[in-house]
DRENLUMTOR-476824 format. One line per field, with one value per residue: residue number from 0; residue in one letter; x, y, z of N, C-alpha, C in turn. Coordinates in pm, 1 decimal. Last residue first. Layout:
<atoms>
n: NUM	...
res: A	...
n.X: X	...
n.Y: Y	...
n.Z: Z	...
ca.X: X	...
ca.Y: Y	...
ca.Z: Z	...
c.X: X	...
c.Y: Y	...
c.Z: Z	...
</atoms>
This chain:
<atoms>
n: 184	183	182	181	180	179	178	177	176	175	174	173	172	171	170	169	168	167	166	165	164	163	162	161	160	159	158	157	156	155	154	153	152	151	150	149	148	147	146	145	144	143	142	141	140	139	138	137	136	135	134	133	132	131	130	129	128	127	126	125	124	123	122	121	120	119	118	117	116	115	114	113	112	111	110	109	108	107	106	105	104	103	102	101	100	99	98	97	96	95	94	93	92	91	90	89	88	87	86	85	84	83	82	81	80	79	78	77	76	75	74	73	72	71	70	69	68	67	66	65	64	63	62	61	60	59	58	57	56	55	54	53	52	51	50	49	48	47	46	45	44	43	42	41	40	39	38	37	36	35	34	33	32	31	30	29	28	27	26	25	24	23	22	21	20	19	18	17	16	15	14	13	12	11	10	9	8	7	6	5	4	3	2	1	0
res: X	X	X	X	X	X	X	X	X	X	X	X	X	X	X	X	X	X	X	X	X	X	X	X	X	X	X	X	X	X	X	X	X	X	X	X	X	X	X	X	X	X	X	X	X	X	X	X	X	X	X	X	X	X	X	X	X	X	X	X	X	X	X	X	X	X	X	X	X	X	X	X	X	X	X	X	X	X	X	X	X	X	X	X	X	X	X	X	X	X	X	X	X	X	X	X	X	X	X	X	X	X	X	X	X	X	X	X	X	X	X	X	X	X	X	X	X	X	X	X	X	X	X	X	X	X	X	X	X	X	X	X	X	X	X	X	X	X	X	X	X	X	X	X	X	X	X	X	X	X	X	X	X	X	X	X	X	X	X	X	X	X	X	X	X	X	X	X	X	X	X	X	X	X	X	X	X	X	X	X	X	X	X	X	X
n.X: -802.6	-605.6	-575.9	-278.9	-64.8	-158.4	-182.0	-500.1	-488.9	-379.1	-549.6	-746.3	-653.7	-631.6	-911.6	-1151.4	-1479.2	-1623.8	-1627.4	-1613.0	-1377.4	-1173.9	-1184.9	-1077.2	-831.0	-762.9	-753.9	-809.4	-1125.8	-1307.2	-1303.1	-1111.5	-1170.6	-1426.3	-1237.3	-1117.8	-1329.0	-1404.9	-1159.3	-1148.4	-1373.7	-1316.6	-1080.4	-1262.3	-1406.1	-1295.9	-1553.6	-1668.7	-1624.2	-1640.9	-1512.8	-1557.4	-1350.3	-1367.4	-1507.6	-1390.7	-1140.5	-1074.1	-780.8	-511.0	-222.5	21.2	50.2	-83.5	152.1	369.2	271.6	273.8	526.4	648.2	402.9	345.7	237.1	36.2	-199.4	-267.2	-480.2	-449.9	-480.0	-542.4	-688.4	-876.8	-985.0	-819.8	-803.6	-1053.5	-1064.5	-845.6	-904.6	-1109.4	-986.9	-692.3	-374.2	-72.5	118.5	65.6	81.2	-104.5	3.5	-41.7	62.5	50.0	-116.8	-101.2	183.1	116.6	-122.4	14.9	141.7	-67.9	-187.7	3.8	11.2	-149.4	-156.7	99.2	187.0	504.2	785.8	730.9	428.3	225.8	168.5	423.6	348.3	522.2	404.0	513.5	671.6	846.9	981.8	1215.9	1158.0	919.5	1003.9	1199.3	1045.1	851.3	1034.1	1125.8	862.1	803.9	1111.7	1252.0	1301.9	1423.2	1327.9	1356.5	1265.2	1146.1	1154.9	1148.4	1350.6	1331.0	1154.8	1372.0	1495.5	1369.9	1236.7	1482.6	1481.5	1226.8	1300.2	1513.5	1381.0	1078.0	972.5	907.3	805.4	925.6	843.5	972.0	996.2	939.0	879.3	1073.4	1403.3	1680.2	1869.4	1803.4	1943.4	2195.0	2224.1	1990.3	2022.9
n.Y: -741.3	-533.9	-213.5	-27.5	166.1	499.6	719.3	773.3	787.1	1049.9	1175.8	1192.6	1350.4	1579.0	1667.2	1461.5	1421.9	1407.1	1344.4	1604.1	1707.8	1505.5	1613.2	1874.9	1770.3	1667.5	1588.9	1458.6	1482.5	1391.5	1122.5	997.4	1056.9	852.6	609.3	617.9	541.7	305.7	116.2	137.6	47.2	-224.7	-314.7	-228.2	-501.9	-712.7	-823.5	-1189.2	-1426.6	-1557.4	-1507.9	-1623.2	-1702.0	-1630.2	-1651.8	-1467.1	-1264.5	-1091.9	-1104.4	-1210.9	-1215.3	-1125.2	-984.2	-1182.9	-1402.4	-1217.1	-1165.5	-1416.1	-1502.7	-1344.0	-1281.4	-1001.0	-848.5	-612.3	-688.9	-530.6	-543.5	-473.3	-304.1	66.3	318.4	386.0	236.3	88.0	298.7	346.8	90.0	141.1	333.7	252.0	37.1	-0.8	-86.6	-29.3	-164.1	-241.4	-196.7	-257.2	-288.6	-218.8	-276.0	-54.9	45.5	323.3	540.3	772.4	690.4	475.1	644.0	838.6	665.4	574.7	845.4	883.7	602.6	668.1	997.9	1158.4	1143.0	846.9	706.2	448.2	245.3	128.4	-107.9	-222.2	-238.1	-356.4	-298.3	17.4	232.7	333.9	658.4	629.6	476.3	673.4	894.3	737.6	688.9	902.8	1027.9	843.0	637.2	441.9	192.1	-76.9	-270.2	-626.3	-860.0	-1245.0	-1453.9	-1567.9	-1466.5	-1192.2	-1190.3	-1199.3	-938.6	-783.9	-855.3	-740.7	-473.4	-356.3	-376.8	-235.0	23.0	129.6	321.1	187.5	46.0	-154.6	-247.1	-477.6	-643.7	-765.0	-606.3	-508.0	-701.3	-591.4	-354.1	-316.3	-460.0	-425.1	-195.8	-106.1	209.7
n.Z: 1402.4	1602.2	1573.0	1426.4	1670.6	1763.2	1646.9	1740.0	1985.3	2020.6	1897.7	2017.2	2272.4	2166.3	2091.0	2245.8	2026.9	1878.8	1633.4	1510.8	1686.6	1515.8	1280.6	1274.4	1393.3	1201.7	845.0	637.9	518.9	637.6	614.7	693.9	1001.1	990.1	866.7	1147.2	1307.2	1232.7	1280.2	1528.8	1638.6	1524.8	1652.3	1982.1	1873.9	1645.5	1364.8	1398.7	1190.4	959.0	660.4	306.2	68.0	-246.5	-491.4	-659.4	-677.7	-965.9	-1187.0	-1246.3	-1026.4	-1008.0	-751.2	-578.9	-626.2	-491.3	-245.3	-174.1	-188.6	7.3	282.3	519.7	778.4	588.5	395.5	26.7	-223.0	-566.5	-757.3	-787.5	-898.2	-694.6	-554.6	-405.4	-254.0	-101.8	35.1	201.8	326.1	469.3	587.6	701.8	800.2	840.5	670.0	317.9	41.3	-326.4	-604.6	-964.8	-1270.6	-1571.7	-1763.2	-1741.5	-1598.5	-1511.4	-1397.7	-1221.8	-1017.4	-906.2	-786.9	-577.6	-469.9	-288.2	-138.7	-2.6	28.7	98.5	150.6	350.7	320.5	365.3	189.0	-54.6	-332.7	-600.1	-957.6	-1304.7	-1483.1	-1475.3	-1665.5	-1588.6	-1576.9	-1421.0	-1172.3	-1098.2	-1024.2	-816.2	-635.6	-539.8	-424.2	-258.5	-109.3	-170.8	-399.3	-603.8	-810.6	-873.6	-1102.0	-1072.0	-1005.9	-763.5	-657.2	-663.7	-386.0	-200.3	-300.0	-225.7	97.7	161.7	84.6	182.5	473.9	508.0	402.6	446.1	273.0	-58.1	-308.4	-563.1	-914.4	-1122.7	-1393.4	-1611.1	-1833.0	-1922.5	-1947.9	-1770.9	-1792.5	-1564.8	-1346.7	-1365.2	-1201.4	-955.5	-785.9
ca.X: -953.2	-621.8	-621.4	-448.8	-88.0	-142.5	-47.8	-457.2	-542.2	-313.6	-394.4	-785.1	-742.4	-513.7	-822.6	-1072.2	-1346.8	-1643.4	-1651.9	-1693.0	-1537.0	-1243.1	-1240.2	-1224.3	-945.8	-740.6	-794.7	-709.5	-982.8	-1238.9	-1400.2	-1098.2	-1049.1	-1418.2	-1373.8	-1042.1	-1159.6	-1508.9	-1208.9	-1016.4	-1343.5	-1447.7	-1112.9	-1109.0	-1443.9	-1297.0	-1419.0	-1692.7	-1584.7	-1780.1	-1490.0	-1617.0	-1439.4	-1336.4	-1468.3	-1532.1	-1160.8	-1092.8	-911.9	-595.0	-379.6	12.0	71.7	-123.4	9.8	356.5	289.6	137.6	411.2	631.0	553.9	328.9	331.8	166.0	-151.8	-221.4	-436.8	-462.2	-501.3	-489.9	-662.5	-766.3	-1074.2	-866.6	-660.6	-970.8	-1159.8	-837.3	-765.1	-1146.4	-1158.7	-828.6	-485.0	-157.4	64.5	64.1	93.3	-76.2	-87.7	4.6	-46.1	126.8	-87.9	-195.4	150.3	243.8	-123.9	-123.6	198.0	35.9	-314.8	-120.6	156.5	-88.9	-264.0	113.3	49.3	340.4	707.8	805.1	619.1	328.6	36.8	373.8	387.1	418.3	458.8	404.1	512.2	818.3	882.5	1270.0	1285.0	932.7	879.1	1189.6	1169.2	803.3	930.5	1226.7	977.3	758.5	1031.0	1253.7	1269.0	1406.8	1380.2	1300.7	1390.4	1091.0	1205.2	1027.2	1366.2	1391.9	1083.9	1279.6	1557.9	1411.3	1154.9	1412.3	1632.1	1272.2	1238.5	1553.7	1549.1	1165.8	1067.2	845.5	843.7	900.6	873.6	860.4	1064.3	955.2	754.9	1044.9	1270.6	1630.8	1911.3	1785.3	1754.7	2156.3	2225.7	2102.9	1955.3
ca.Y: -804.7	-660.9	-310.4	-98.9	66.6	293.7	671.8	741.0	688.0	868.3	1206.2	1137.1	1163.1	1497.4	1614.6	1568.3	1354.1	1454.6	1215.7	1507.1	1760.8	1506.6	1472.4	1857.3	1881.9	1570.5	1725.1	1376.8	1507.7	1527.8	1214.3	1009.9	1119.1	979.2	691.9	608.1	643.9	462.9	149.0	223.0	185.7	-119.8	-255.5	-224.2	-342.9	-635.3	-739.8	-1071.8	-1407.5	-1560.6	-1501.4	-1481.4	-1739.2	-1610.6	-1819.0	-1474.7	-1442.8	-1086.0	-1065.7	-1092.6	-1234.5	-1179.8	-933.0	-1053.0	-1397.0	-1229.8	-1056.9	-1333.4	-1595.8	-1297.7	-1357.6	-1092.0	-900.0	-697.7	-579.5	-643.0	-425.8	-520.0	-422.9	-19.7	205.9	527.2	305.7	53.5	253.7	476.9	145.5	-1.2	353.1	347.3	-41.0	27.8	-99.5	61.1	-208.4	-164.7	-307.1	-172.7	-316.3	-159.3	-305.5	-98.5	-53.0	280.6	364.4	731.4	805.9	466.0	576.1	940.5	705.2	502.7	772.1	962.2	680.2	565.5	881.4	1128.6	1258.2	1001.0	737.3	609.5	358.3	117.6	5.1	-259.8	-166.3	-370.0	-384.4	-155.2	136.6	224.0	587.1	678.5	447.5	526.4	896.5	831.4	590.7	810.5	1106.2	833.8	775.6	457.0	365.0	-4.6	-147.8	-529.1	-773.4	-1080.0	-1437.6	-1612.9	-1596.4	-1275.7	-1140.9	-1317.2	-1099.8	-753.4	-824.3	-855.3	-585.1	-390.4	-479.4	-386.7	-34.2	38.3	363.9	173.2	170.7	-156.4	-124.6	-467.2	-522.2	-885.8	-729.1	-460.2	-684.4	-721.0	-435.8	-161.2	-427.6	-551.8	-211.2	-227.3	125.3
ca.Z: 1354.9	1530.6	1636.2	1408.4	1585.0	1802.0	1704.8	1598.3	1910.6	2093.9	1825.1	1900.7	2270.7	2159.4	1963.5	2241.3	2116.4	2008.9	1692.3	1484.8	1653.4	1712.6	1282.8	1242.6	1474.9	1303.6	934.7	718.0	453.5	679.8	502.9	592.0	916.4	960.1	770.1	1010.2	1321.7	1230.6	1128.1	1457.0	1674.4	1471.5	1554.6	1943.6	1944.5	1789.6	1415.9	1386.9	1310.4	1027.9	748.1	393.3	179.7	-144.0	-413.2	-604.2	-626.6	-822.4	-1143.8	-1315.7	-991.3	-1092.0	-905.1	-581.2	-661.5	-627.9	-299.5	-127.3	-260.5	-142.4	234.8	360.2	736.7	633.9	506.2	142.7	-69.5	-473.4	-803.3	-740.3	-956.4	-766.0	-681.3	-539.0	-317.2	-178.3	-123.1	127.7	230.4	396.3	514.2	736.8	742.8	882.9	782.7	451.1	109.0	-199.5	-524.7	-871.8	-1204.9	-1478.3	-1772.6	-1696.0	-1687.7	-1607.2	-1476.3	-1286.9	-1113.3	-1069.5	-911.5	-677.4	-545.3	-414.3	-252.3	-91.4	44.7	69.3	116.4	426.9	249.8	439.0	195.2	69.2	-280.1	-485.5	-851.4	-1180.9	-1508.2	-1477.6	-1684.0	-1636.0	-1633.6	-1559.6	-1262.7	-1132.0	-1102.2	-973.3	-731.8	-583.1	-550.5	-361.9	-117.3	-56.2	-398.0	-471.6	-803.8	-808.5	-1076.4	-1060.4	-1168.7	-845.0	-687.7	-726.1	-563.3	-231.5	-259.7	-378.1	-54.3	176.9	48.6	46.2	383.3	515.4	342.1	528.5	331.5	60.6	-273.5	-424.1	-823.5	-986.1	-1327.4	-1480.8	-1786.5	-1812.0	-1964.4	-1816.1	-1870.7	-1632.6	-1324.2	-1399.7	-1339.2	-975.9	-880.6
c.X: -991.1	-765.4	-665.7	-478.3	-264.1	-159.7	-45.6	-267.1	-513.9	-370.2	-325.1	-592.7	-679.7	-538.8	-702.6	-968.6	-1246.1	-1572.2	-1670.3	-1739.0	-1599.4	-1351.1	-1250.6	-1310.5	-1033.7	-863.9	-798.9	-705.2	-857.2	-1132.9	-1379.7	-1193.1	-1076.7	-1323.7	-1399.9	-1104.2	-1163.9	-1387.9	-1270.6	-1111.2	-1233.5	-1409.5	-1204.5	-1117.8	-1385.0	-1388.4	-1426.1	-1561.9	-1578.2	-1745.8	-1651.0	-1586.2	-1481.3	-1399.7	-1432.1	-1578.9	-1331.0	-1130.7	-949.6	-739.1	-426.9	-113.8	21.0	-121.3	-110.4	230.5	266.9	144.4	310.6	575.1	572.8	448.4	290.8	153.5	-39.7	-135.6	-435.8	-428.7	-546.9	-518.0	-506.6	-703.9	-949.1	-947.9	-730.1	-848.3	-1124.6	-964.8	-769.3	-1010.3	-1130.2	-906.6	-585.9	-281.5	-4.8	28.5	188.3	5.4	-26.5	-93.6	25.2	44.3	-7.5	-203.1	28.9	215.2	32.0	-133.3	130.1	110.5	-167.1	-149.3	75.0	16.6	-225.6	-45.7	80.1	300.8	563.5	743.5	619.4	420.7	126.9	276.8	330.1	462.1	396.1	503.5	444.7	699.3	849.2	1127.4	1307.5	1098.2	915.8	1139.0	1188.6	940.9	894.9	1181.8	1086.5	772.4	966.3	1187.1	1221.8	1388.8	1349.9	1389.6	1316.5	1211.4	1145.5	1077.0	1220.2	1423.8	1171.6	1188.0	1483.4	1420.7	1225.3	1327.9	1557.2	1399.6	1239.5	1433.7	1540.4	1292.9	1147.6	1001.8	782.7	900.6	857.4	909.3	922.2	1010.0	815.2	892.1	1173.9	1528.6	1820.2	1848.4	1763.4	1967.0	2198.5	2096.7	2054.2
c.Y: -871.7	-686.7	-422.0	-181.6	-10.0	244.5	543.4	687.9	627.8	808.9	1067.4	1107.2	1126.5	1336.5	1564.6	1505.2	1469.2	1381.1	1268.5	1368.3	1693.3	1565.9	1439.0	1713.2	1851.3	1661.8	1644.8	1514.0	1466.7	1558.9	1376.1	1171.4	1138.6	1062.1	824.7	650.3	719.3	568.8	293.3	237.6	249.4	-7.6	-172.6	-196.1	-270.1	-566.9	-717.7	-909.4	-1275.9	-1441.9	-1432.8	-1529.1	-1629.3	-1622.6	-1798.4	-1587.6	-1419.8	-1247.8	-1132.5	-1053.3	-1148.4	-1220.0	-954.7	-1016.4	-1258.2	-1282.7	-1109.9	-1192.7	-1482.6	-1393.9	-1254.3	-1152.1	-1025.2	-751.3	-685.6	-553.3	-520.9	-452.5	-512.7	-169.8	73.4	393.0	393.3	120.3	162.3	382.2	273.2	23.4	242.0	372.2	139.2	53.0	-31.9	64.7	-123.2	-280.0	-204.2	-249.8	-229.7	-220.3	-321.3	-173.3	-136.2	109.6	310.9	638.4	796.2	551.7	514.0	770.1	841.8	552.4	608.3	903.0	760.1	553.0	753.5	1007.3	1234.9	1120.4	871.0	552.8	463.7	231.4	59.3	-123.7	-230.0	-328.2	-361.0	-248.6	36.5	142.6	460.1	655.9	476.6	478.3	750.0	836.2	619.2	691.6	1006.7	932.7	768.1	581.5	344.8	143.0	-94.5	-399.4	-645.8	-978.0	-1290.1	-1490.8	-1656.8	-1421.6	-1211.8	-1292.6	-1199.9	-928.2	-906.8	-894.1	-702.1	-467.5	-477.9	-431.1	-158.2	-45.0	307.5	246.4	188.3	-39.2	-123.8	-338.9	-532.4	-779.3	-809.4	-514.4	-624.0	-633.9	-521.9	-279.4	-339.5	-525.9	-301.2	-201.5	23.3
c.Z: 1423.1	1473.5	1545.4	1487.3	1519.5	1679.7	1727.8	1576.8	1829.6	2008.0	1923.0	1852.8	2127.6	2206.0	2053.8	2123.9	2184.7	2096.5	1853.4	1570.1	1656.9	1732.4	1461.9	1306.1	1394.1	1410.3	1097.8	840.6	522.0	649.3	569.9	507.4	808.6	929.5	859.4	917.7	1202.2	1234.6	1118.4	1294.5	1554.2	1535.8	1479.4	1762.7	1900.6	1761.8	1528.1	1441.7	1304.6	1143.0	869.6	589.4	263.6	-29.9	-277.3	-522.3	-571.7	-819.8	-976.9	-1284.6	-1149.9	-1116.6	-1016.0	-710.4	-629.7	-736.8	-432.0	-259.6	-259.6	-232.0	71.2	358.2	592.8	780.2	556.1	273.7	15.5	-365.6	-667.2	-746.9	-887.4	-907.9	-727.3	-626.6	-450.4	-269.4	-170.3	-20.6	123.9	302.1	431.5	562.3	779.9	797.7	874.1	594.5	252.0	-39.2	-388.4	-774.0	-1034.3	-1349.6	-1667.0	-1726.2	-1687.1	-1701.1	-1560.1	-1394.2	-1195.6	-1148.5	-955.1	-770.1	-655.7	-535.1	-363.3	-232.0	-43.4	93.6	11.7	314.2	321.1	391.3	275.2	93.5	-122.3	-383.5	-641.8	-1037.4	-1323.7	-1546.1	-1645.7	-1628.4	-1668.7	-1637.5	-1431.3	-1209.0	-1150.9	-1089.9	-853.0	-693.7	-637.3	-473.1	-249.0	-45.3	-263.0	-497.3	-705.5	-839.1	-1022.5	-1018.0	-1192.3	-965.3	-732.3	-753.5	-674.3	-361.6	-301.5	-352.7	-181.0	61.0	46.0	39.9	283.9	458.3	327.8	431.8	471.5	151.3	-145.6	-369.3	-670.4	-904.8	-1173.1	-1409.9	-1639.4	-1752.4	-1858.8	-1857.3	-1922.0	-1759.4	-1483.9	-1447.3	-1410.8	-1181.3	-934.3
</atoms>
């Protein structure tokens, strides 16, 4: 933790918690030059400890941390600070983490790759864009398969055998599947 970070105001603190190093460096970097002092945590034990020691204002946080859910880690740093305004920022999107993350109380859900314009109008956003243009162009195949994927996992709790059952798949099909990267939109 930078001592400098534990000194300024904790209205310009930003929690990064994510278990890629170089991008948080990246990140802290460019957050700073829009007048934002990052705190790196590389696990969401490291976040929580964080969190409650030096109160930020606002957390960005990744959906896989080596020991949990970037979900779980939504709704305890929420429960510390319910004032804190926490967005999400993955690259393992899908439609069912993306309404699990905002109903736990998440602000926002960006999928990477993001600049930090993206990130910081994220933060700094106080409400939704009803202006937002609605995109005509309909999802792959390819994605609609990963999205149904993904809602059923979800609603089998993350159970990988229940959720091949369900889709009548074999489970190690389902276990490639789920290993690829999201199929593009």
């Amino acid at each position: 933790m930078n001592a400098s970070v534990a000194r300024e105001g904790s209205a310009s603190r930003v929690l990064l918690a994510d278990d890629d190093v170089a991008l948080t460096g990246v990140l802290a970097r460019s957050l700073a030059r829009h007048g934002l002092h990052a705190i790196e945590a590389d696990s969401a034990q490291a976040a929580l400890a964080a969190a409650a020691d030096l109160r930020p204002a606002f957390a960005v946080v990744d959906l896989r941390l080596p020991d949990g859910t970037g979900l779980q880690l939504v709704a305890a740093l929420i429960a510390l600070n319910p004032s804190m305004r926490v967005i999400i920022l993955t690259g393992h999107a899908s439609i069912p983490s993306a309404v699990e993350a905002i109903k736990l109380g998440a602000k926002d859900y960006l999928v990477k790759p993001v600049n930090a314009e993206e990130i910081v109008a994220a933060l700094r956003r106080d409400s939704a864009d009803p202006d937002l243009p609605i995109t005509t162009k309909p999802m792959s195949v390819n994605r609609v398969e990963w999205e149904h994927i993904n809602r059923v996992l979800h609603e089998h709790g993350g159970n990988v055998s229940a959720t091949a059952r369900a889709l009548s798949l074999h489970r190690r099909t389902l276990q490639r599947k789920l290993a690829k990267h999201p199929a593009r939109a």
